[in-house]
DSSP file (Angstrom, degrees, kcal/mol; ACC not computed):
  #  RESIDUE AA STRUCTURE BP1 BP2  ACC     N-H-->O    O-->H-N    N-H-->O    O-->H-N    TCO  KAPPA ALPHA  PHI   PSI    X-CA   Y-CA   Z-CA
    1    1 A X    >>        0   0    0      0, 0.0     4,-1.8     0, 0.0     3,-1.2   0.000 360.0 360.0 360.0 -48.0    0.0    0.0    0.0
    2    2 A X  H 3>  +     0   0    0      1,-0.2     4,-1.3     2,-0.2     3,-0.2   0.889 360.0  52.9 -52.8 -48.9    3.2    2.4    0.7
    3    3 A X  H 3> S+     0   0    0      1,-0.2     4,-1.1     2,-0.2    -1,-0.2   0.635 109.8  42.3  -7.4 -47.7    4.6    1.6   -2.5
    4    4 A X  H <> S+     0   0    0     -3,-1.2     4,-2.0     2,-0.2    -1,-0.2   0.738 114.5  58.7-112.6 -35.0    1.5    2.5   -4.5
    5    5 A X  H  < S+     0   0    0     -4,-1.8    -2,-0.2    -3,-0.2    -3,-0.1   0.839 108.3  44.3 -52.3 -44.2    1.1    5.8   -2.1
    6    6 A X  H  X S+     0   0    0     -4,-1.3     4,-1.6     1,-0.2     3,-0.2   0.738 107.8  49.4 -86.3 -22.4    4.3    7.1   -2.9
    7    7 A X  H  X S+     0   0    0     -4,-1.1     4,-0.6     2,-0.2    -2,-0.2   0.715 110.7  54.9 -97.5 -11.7    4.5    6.7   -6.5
    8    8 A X  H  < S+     0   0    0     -4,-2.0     4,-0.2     2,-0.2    -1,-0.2   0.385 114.8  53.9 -79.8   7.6    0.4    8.7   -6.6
    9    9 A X  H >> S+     0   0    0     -3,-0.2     4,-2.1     2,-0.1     3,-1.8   0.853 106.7  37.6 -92.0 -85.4    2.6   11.0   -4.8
   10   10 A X  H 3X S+     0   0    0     -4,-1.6     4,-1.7     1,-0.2     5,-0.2   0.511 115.0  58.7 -20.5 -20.8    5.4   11.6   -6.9
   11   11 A X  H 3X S+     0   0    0     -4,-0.6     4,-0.8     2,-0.2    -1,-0.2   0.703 109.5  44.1 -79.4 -31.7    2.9   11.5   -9.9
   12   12 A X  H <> S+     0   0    0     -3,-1.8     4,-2.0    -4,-0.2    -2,-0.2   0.726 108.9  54.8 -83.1 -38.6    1.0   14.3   -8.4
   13   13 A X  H >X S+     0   0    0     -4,-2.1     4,-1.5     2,-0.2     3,-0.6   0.970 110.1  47.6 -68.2 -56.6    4.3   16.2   -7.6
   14   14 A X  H 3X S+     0   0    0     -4,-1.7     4,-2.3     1,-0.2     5,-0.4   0.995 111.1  61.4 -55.4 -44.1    5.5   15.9  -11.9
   15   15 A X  H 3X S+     0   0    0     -4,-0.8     4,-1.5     1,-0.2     3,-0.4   0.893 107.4  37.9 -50.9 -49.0    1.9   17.2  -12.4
   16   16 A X  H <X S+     0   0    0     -4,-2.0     4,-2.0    -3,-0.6    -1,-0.2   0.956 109.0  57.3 -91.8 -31.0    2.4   20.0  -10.9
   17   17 A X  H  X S+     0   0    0     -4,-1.5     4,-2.3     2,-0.2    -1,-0.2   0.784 111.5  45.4  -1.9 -59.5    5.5   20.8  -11.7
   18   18 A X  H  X S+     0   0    0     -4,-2.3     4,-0.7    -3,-0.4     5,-0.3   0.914 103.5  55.8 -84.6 -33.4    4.7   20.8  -14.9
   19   19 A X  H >X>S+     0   0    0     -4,-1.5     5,-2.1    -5,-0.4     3,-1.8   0.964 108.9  63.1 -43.1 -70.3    1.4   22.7  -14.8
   20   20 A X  H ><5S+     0   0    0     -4,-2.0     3,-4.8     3,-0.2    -2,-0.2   0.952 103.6  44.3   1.5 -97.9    4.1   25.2  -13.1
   21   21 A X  H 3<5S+     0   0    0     -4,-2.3    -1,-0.2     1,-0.3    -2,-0.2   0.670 105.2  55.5 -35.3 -23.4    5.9   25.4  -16.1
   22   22 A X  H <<5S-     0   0    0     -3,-1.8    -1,-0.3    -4,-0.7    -2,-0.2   0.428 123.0-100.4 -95.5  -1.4    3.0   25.9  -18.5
   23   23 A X  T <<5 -     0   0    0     -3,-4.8    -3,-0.2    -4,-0.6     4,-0.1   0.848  61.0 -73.2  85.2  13.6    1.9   29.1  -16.3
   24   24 A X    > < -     0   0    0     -5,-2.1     3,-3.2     1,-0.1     8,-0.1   0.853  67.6-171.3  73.2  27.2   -0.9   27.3  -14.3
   25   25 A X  T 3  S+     0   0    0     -6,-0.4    -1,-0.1     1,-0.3     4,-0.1   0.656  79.6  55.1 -54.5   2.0   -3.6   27.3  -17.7
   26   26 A X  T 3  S+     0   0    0      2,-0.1    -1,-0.3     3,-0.0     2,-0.3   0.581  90.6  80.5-121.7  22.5   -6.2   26.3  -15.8
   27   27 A X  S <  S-     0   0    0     -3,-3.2     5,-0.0    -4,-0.1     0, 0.0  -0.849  92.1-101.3 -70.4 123.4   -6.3   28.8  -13.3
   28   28 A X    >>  -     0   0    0     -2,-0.3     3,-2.9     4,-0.1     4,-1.5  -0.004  43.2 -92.3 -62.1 123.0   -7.8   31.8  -14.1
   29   29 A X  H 3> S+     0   0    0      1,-0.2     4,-1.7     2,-0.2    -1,-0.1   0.670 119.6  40.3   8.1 -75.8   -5.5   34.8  -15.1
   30   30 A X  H 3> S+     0   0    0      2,-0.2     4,-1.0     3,-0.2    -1,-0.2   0.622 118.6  48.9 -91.5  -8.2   -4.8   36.9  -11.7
   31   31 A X  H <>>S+     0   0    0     -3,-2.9     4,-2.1     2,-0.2     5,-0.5   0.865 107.6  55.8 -88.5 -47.5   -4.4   33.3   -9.3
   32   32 A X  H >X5S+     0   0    0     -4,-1.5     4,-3.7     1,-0.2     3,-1.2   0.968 109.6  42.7 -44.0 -75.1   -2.1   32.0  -11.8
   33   33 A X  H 3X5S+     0   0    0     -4,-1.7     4,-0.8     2,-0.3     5,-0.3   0.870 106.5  63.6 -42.0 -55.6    0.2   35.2  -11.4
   34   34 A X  H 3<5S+     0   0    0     -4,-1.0    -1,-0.2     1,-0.3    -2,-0.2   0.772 112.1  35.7 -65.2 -25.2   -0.2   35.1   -7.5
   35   35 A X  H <X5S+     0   0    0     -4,-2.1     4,-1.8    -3,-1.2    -1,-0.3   0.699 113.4  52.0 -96.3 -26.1    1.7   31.7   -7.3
   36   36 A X  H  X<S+     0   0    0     -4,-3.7     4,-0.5    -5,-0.5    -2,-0.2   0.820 113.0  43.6 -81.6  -3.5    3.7   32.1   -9.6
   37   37 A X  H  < S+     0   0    0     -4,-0.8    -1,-0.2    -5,-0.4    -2,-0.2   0.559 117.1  55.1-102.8 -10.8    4.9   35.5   -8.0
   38   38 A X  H  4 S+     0   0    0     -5,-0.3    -2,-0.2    -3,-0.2    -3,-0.1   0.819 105.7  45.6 -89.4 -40.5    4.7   33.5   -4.8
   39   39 A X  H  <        0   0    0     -4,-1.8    -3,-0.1     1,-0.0    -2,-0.1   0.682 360.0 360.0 -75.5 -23.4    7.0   30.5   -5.8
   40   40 A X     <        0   0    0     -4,-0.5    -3,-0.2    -5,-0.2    -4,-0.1   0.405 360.0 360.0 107.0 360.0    9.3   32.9   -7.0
């Protein structure tokens, strides 16, 4: 069950990551900008 926990963990961590990268496109304009000015 840890096994199967950790890798829907990592899978969720590349997701966003990459969602990150793209600019957050499926967050609306002005939230997108407030994390990404928050994450640095």
């Amino acid at each position: 069950m840890a096994r199967i926990r950790n890798m829907a963990r990592e899978v969720a961590k590349l997701f966003v990551n990459e969602r990150k990268k793209l600019g957050y496109p499926l967050l609306d304009r002005t939230q997108a900008e407030k994390l990404l000015k928050e994450e640095g």
